[in-house]
C-alpha positions in Angstrom: -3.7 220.1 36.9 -6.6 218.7 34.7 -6.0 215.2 33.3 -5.8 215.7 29.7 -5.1 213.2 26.4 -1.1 213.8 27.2 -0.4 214.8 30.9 3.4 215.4 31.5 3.8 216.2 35.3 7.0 217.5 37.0 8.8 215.7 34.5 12.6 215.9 34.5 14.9 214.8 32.4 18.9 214.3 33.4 22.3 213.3 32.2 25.4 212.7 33.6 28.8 213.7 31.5 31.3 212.1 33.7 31.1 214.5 37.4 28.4 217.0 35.8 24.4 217.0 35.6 22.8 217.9 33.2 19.1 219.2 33.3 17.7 219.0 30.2 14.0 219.2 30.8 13.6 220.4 34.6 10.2 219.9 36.1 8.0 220.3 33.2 4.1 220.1 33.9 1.5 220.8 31.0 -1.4 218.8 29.6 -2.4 218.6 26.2 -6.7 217.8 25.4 -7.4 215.4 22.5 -7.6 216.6 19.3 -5.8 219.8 19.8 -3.1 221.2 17.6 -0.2 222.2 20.1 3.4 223.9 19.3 6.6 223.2 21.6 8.6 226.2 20.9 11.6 227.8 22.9 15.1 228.5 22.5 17.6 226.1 21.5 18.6 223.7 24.3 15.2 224.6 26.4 14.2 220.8 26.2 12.1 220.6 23.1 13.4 217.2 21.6 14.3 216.3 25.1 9.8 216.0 25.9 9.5 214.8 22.1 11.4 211.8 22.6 10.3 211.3 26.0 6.7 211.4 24.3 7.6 209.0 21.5 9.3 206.5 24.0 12.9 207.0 22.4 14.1 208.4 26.3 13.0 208.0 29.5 12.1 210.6 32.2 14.3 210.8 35.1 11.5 211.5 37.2 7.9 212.6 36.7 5.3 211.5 35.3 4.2 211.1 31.6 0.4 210.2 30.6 -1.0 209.2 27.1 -4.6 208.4 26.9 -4.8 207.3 31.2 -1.7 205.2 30.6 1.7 206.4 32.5 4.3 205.8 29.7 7.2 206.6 32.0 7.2 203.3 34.0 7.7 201.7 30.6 11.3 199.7 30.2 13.0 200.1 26.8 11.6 197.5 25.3 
């Protein structure tokens, strides 16, 4: 996969209710080139918010890696 302005690479994305996992984003890998305008579409509870907020910093990937601008964003803490 070609680095691009935002790299997300087999990023996953899990909760735990009590006993049960759950997967909200499983293994997602896509790139996105500066500039460009790009949709996140699918059906409701495929993930969508899930990668926004992972994006925007507001949750953390589970594993994976997330890249904005050559800078890995998911080995940020919360603050």
């Amino acid at each position: 996969m070609s680095e691009g302005f935002i790299t997300f690479r087999d990023v996953s994305r899990e909760y735990r209710m009590g006993e049960v996992t759950i997967k909200a984003v499983d293994s997602a890998s896509f790139t996105i080139d500066e500039g460009k305008f790009t949709l996140i579409v699918g059906p409701s509870g495929a993930g969508k918010t899930t990668i926004l907020n992972m994006l925007g910093g507001m949750d953390k990937a589970s594993s994976g890696s997330i890249n904005v601008a050559g800078i890995d964003i998911s080995s940020y803490n919360k603050k």
